[in-house]
N, C-alpha and C positions, 0 to 999 in steps of 0.2 A: 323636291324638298329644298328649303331657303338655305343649308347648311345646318341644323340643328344635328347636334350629336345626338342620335336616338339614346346609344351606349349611356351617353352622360347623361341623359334624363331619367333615363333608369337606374343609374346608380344613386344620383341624388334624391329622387323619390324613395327607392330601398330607405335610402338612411334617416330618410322624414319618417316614413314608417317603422323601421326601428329603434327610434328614439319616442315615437310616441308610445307603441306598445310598452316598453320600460315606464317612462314616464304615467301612464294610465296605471301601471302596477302599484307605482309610489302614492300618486293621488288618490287612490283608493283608500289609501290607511287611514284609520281613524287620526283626527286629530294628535290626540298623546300618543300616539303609536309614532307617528311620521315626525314627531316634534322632540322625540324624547333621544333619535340618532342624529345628529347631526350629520352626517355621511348621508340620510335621507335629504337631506335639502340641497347637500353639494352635488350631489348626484343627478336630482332633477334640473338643480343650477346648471348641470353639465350638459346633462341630453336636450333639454332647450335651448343653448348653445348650438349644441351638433344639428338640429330640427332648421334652428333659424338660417345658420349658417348656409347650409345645403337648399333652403327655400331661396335667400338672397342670390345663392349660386346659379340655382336656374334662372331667375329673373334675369341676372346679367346676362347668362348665356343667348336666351331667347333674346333679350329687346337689341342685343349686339347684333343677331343673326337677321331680325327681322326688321328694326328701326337703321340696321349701321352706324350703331352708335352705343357708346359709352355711357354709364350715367356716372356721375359724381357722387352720387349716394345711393346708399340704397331703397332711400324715400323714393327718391328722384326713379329710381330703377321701376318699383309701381307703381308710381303714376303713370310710367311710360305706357307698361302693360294695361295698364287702364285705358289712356288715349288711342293706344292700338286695337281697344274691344277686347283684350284678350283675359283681362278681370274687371268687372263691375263697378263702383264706385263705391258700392258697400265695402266688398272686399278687398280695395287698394286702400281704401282706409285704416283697418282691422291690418292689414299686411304694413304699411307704414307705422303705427304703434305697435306693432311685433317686434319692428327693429331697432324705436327706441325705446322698450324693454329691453331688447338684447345688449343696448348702451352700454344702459343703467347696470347690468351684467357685468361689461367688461370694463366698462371704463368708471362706474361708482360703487363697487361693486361692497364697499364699506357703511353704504346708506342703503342695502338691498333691507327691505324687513321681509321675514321668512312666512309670515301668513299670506304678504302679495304676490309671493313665489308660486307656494302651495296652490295659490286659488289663481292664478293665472294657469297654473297647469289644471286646475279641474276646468276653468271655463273658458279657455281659446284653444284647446288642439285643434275644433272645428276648421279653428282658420290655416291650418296645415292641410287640412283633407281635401274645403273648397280650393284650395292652390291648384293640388294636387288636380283637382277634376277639374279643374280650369285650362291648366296646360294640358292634359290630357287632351281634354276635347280639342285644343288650337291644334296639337299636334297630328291626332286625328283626322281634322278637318285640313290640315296641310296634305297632307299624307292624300288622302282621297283627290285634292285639285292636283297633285302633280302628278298621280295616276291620270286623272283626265286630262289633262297635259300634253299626258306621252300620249294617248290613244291616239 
């Protein structure tokens, strides 16, 4: 294994997935339903935070462990994982305007309008899950060559 924290791959996928399951519960609601609490939108605001966060987290981790290298950003972070084969160009794509949605989040977070909240959580969790099976399989696929390794 190149050093990848197994531990911390699993926590930080735990928390992708627990942030979506929540989130899937919110974007469910009818329109005036989910529009009429405002705590529904901060909430989603919140666990798409916790989602992205933990996605940029492993990115960094892996492309440190497997590039030896830093990225400056977290665009910079998928493309990395892209150039290493480890996500597709569809999905480094989809993963870099993940993060600046996450920005616009933290750093505009006065100019957010709450239908592109709402509807970002019905139509990209996807791109949490292809991560998810993205590093899975690299890890996998590590896992297996340094058993053959050691044989």
């Amino acid at each position: 294994m190149i050093g990848i924290d197994i531990e911390r791959v699993k926590e930080r996928a735990r928390e992708i997935r627990e942030s979506q399951e929540k989130i899937r519960h919110y974007a469910a609601l009818p329109d005036a339903e989910f529009f009429a609490d405002e705590r529904n939108l901060y909430t989603v605001m919140h666990l798409l935070l916790i989602a992205i966060e933990a996605t940029a987290s492993l990115c960094t981790h892996i492309l440190a462990k497997t590039a030896r290298k830093a990225p400056s950003s977290h665009a910079e972070c998928f493309e990395g994982l892209r150039d290493l084969g480890i996500v597709d160009d569809e999905l480094a794509s989809h993963l870099v305007k993940m993060v600046r949605f996450r920005n616009l989040l933290v750093h505009r977070y006065w100019e957010i309008d709450p239908v592109r909240v709402l509807g970002y959580a019905r139509e990209n969790l996807g791109d949490f899950e292809a991560f998810l099976a993205a590093v899975e399989g690299f890890v996998k696929r590590d896992l297996e060559e340094e058993v053959e390794r050691r044989s």
